[in-house]
C-alpha atoms as an extended CHARMM CRD file, in Angstrom:
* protein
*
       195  EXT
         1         1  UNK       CA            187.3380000000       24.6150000000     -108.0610000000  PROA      1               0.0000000000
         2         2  UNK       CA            188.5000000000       27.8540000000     -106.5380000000  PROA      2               0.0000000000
         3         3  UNK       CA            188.0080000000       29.2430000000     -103.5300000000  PROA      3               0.0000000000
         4         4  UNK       CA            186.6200000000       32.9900000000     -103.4150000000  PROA      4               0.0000000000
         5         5  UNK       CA            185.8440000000       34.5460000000      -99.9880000000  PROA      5               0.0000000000
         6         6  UNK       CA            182.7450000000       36.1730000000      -99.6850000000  PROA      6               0.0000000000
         7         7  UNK       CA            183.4690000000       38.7860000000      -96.3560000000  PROA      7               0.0000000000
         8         8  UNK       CA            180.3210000000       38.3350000000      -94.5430000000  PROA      8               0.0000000000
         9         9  UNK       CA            179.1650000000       36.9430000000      -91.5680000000  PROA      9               0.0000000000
        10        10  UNK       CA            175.6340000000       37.3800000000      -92.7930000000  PROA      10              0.0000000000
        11        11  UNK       CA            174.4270000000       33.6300000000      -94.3480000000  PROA      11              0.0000000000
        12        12  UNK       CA            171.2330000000       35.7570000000      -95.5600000000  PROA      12              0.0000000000
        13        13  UNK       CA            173.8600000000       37.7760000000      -98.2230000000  PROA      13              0.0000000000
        14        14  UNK       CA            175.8840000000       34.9700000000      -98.6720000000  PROA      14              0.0000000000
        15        15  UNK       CA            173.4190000000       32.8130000000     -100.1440000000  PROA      15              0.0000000000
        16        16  UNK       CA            171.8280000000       35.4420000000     -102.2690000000  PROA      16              0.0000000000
        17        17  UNK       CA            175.5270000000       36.4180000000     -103.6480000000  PROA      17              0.0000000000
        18        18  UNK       CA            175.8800000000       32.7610000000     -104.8980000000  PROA      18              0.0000000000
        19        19  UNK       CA            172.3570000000       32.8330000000     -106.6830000000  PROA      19              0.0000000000
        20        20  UNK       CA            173.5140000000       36.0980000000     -108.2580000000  PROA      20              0.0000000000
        21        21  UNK       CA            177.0010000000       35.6150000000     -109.2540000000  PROA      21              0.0000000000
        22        22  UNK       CA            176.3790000000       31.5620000000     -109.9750000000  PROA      22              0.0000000000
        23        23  UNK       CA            180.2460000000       31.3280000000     -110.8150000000  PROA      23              0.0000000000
        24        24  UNK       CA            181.1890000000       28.1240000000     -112.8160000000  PROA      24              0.0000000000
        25        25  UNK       CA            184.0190000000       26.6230000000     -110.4770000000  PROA      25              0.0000000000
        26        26  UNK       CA            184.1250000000       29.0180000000     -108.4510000000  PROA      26              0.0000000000
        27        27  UNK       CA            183.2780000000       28.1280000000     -104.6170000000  PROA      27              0.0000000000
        28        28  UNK       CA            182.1490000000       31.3450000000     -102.5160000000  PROA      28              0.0000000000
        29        29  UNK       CA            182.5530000000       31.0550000000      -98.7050000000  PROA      29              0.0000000000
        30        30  UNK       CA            181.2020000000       33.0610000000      -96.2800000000  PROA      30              0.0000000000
        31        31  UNK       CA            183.1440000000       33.9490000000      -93.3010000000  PROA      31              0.0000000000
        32        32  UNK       CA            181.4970000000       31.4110000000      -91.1300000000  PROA      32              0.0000000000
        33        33  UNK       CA            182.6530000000       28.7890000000      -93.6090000000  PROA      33              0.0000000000
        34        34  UNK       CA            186.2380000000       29.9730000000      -93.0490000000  PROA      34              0.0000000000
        35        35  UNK       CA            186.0010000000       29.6150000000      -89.6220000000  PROA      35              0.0000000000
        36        36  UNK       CA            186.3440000000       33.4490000000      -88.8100000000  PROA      36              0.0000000000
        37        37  UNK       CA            183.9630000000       34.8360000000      -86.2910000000  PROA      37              0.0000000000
        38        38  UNK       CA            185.2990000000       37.9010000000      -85.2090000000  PROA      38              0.0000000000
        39        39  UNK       CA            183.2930000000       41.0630000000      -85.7820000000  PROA      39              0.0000000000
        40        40  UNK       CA            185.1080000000       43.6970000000      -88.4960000000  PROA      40              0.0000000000
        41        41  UNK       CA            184.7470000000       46.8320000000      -87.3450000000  PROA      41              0.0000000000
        42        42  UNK       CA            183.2470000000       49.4340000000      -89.7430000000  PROA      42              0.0000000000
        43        43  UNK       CA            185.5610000000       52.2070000000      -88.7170000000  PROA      43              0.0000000000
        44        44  UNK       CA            184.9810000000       54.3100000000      -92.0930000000  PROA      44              0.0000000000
        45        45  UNK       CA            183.3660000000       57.6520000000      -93.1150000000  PROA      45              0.0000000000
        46        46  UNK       CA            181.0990000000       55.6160000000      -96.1390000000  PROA      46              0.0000000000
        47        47  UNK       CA            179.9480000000       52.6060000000      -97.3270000000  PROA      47              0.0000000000
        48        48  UNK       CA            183.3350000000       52.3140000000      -99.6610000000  PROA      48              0.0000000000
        49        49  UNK       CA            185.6240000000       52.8250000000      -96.8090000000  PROA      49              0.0000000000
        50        50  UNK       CA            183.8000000000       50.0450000000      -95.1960000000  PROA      50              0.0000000000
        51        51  UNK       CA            183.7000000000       47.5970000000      -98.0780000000  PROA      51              0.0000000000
        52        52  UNK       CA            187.4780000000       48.0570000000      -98.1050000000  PROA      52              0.0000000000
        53        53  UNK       CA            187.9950000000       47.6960000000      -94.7640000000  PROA      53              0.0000000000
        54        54  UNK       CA            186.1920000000       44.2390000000      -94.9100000000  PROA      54              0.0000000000
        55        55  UNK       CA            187.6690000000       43.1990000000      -97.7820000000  PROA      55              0.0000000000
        56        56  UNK       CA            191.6490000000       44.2260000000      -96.6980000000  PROA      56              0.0000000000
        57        57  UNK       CA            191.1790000000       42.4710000000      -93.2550000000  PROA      57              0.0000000000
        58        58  UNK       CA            190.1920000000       39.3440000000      -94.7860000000  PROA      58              0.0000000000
        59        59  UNK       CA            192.7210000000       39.5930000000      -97.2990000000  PROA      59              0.0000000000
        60        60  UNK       CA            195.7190000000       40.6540000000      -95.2120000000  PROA      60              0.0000000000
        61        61  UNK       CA            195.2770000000       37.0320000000      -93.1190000000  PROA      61              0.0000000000
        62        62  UNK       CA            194.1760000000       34.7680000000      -95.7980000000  PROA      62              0.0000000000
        63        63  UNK       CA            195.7400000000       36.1380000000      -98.8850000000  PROA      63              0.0000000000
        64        64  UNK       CA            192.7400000000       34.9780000000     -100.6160000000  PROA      64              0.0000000000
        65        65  UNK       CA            190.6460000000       36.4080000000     -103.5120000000  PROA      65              0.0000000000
        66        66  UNK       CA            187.8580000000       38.2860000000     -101.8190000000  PROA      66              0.0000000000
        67        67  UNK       CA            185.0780000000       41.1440000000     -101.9240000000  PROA      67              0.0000000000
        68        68  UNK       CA            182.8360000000       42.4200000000      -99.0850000000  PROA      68              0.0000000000
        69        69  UNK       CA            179.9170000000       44.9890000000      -99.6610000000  PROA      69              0.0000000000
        70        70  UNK       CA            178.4020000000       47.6630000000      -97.8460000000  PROA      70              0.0000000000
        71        71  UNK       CA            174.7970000000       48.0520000000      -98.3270000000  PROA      71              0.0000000000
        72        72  UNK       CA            172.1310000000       50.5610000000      -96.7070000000  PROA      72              0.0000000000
        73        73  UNK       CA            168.9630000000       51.9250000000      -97.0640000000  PROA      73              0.0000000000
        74        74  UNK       CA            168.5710000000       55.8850000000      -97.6320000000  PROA      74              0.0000000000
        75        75  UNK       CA            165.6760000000       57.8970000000      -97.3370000000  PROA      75              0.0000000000
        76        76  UNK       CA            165.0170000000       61.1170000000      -98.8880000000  PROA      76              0.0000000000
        77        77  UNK       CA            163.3840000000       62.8140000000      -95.7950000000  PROA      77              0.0000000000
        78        78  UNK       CA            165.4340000000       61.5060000000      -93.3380000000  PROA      78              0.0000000000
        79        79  UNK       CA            168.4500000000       63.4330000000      -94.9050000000  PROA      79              0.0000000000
        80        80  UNK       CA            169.3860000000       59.4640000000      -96.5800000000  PROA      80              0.0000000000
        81        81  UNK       CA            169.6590000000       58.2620000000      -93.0700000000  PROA      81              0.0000000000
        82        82  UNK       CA            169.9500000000       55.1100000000      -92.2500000000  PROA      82              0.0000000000
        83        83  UNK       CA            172.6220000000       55.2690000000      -94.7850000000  PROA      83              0.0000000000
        84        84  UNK       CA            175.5650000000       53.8300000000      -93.0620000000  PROA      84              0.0000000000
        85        85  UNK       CA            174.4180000000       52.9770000000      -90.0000000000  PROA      85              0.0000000000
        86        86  UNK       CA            171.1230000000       50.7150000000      -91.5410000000  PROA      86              0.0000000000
        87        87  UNK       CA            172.0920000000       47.7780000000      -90.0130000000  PROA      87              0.0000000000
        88        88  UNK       CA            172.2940000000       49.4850000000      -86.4560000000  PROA      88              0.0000000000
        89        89  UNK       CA            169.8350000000       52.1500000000      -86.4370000000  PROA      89              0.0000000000
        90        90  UNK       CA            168.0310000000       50.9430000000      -83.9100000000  PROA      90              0.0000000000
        91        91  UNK       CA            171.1260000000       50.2110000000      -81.8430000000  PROA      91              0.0000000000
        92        92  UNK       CA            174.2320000000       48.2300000000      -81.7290000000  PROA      92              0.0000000000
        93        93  UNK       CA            172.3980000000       44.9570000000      -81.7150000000  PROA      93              0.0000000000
        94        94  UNK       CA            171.7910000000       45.0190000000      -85.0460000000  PROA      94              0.0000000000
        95        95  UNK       CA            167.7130000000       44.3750000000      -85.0810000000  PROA      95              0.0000000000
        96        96  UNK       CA            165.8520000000       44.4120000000      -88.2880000000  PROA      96              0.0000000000
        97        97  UNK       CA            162.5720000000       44.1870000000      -86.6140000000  PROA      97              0.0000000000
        98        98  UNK       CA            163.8460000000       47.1510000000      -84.3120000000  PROA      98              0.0000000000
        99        99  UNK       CA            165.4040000000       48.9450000000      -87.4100000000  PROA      99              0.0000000000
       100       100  UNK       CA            162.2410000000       48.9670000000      -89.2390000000  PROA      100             0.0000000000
       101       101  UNK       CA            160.0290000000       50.0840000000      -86.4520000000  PROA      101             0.0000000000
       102       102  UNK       CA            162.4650000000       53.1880000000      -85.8060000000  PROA      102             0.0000000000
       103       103  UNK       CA            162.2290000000       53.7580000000      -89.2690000000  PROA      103             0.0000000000
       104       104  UNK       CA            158.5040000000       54.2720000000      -89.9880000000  PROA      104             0.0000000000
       105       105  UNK       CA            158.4040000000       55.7780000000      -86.6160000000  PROA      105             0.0000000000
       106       106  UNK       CA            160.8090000000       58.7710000000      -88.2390000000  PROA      106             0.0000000000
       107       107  UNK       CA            158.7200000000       58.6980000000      -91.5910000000  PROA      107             0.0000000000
       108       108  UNK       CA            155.0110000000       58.7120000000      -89.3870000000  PROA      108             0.0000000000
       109       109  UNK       CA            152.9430000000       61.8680000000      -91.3220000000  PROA      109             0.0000000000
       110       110  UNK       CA            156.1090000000       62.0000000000      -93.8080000000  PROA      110             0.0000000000
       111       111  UNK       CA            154.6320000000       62.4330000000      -97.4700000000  PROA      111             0.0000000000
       112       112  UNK       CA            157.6160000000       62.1370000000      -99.1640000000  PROA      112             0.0000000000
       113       113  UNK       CA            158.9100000000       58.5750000000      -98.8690000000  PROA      113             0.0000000000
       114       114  UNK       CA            161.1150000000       58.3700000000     -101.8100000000  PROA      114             0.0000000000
       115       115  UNK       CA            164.2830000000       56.0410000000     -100.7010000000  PROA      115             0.0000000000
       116       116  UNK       CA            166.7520000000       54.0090000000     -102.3670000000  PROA      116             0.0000000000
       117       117  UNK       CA            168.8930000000       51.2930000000     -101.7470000000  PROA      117             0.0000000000
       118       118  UNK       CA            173.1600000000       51.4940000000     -102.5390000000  PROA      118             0.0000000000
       119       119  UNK       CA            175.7490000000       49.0180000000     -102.1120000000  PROA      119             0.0000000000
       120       120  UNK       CA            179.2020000000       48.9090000000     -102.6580000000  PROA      120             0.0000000000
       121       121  UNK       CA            181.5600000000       46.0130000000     -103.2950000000  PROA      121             0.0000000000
       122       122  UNK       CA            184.7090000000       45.7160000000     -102.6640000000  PROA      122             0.0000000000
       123       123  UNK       CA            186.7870000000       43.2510000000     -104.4480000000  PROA      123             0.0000000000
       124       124  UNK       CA            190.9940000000       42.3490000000     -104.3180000000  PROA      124             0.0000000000
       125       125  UNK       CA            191.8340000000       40.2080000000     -107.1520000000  PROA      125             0.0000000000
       126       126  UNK       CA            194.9880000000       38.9480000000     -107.2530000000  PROA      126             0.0000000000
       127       127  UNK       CA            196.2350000000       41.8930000000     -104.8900000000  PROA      127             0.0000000000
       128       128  UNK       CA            194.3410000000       44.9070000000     -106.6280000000  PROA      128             0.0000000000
       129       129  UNK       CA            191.3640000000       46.4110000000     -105.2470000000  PROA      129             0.0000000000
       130       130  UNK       CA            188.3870000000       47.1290000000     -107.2760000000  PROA      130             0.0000000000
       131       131  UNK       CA            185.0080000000       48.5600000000     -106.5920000000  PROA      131             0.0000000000
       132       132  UNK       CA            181.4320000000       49.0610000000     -107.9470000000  PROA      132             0.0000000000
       133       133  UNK       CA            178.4010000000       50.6540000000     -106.9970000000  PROA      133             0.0000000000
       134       134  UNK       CA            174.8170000000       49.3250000000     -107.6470000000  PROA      134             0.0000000000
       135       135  UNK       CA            171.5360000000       51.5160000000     -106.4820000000  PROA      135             0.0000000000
       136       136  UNK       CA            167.6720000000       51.0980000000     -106.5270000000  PROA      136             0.0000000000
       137       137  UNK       CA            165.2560000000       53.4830000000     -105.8710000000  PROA      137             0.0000000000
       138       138  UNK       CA            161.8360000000       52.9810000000     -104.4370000000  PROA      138             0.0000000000
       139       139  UNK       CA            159.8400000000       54.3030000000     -101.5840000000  PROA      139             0.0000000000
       140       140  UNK       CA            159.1330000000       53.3870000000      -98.0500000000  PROA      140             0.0000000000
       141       141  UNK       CA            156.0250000000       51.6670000000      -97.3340000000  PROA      141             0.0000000000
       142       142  UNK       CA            153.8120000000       52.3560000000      -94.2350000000  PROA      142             0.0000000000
       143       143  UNK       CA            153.6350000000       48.9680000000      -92.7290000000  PROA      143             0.0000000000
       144       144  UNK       CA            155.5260000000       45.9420000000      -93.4280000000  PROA      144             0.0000000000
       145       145  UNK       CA            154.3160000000       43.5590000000      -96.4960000000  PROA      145             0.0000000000
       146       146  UNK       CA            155.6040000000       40.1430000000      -96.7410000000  PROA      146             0.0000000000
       147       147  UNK       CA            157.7300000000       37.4880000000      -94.8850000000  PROA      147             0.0000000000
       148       148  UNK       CA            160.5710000000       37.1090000000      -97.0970000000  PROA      148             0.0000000000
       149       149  UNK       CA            163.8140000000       38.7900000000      -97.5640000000  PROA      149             0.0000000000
       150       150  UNK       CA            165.5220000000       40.3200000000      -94.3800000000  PROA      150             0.0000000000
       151       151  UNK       CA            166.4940000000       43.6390000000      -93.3880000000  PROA      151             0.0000000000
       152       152  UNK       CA            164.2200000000       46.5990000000      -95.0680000000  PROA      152             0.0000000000
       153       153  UNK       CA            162.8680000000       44.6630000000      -97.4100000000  PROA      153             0.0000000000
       154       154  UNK       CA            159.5620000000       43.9460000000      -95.8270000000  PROA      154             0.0000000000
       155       155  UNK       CA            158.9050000000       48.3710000000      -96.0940000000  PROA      155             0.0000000000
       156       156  UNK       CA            160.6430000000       49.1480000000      -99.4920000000  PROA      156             0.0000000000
       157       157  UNK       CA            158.7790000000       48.7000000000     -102.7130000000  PROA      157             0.0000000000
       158       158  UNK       CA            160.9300000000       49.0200000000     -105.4360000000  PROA      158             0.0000000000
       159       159  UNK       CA            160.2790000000       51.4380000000     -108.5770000000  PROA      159             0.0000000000
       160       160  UNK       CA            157.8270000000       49.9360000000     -110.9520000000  PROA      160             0.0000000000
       161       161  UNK       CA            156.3490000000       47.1290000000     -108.9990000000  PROA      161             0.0000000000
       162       162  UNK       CA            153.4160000000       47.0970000000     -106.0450000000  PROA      162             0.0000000000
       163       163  UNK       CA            154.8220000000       44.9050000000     -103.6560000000  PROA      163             0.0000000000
       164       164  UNK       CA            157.6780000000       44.9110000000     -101.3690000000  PROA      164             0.0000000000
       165       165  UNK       CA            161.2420000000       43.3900000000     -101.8370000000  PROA      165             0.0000000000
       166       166  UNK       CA            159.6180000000       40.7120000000      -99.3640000000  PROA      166             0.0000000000
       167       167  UNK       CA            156.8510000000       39.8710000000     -101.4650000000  PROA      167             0.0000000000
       168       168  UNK       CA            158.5970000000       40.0590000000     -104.4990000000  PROA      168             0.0000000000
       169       169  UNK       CA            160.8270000000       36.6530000000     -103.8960000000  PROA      169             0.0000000000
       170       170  UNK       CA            163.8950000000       36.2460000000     -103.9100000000  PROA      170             0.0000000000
       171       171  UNK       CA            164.0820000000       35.1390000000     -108.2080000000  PROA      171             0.0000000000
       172       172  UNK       CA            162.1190000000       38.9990000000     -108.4840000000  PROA      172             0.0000000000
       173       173  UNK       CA            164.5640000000       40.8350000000     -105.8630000000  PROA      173             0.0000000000
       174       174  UNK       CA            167.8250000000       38.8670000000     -107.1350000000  PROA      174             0.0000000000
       175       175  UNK       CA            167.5050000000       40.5140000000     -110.3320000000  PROA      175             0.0000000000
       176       176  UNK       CA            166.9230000000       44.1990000000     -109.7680000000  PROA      176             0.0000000000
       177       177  UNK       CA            168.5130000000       44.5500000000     -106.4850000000  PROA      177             0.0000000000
       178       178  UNK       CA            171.4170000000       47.3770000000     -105.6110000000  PROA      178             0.0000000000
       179       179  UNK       CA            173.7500000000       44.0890000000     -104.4720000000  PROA      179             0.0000000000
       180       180  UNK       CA            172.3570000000       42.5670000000     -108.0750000000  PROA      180             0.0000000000
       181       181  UNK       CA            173.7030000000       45.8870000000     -109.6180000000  PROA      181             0.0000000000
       182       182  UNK       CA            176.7550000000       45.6870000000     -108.3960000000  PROA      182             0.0000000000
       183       183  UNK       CA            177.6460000000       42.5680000000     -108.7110000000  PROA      183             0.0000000000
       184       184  UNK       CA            176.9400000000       42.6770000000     -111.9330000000  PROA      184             0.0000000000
       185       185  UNK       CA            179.6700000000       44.6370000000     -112.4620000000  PROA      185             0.0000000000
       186       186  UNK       CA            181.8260000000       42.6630000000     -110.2600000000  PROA      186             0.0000000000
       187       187  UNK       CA            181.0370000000       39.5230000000     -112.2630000000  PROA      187             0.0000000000
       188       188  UNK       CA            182.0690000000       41.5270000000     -115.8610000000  PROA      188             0.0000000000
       189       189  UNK       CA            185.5130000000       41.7760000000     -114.6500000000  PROA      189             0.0000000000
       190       190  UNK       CA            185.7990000000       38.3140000000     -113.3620000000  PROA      190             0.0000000000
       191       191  UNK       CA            185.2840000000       37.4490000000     -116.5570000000  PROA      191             0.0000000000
       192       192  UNK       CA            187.4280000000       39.7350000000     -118.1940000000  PROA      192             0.0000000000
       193       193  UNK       CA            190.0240000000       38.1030000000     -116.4850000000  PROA      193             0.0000000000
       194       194  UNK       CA            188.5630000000       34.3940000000     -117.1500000000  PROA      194             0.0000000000
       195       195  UNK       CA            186.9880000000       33.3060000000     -113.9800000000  PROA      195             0.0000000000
């Protein structure tokens, strides 16, 4: 069994990760299961400066296989704000109920509510950085729908279906999700490389 550092403090992501990449021998830990608590600090200009960041800080004191992602929510009208700042928009303390009412606050009378969802991984293997990209589009609801899921998902329906990424479950979401995208990728060149 190998160890593979997942660079998150965010249990949420970490557990959906491991339903996604379900790597044979392959044990992904979160940040809280190494023991580090400190915050990162996002410092870049976009989401793959910040994956990279993540991912380099980790890997510069553990020397340890690992990938972090960036992820945020963009919205058409809003000029694809939250974008980088989705997981604060609402402030530094990093509220999703908060987040979400700021949101459709912004979007109140807003016909166009096209949106999507983008994350990028970033992944050092073996002292190499790699990185991939994995969107979906959808559009902003008007009120929350559903319980599950965290972050936007209870006010983005995803293209093609009628409910929201909280309603949809997470077996539904896991499978067409930006993070789902992009690990994909991810997971190709693991096994490329036979892991």
């Amino acid at each position: 069994m190998i160890d593979f550092i997942f660079a998150t403090g965010n249990q949420h992501k970490a557990l959906e990760v491991r339903d996604i990449l379900d790597l044979e021998g392959v044990n992904i830990l979160s940040l809280r299961d190494i023991g580090y608590l400190e915050d990162i600090p996002e410092t870049g200009d976009t989401m793959t400066e910040n994956a990279i960041i993540k991912s380099k800080t980790i890997y510069e004191k553990y020397h340890k296989n690992v990938f972090a992602d960036d992820s945020g929510l963009e919205v058409e009208a809003l000029d694809m704000a939250p974008g980088l700042y989705s997981a604060r928009y609402a402030g530094d303390h990093k509220n999703s109920e908060d987040n979400m009412t700021k949101l459709l606050e912004n979007l109140n009378g807003v016909t166009n509510r096209k949106a999507r969802f983008r994350s990028v991984i970033a992944l050092i293997w073996e002292g190499e950085t790699y990185t991939y990209e994995g969107v979906v589009d959808g559009v902003i609801t008007d009120a929350r729908r559903g319980e599950g899921g965290f972050g936007y998902d209870p006010i983005f329906v995803p293209d093609g279906y009628d409910l929201s990424f909280a309603q949809l479950g997470d077996a539904v979401k896991n499978s067409i999700s930006h993070r789902y995208k992009a690990l994909t990728k991810m997971k190709a060149f693991l096994d490329s490389v036979g892991k």
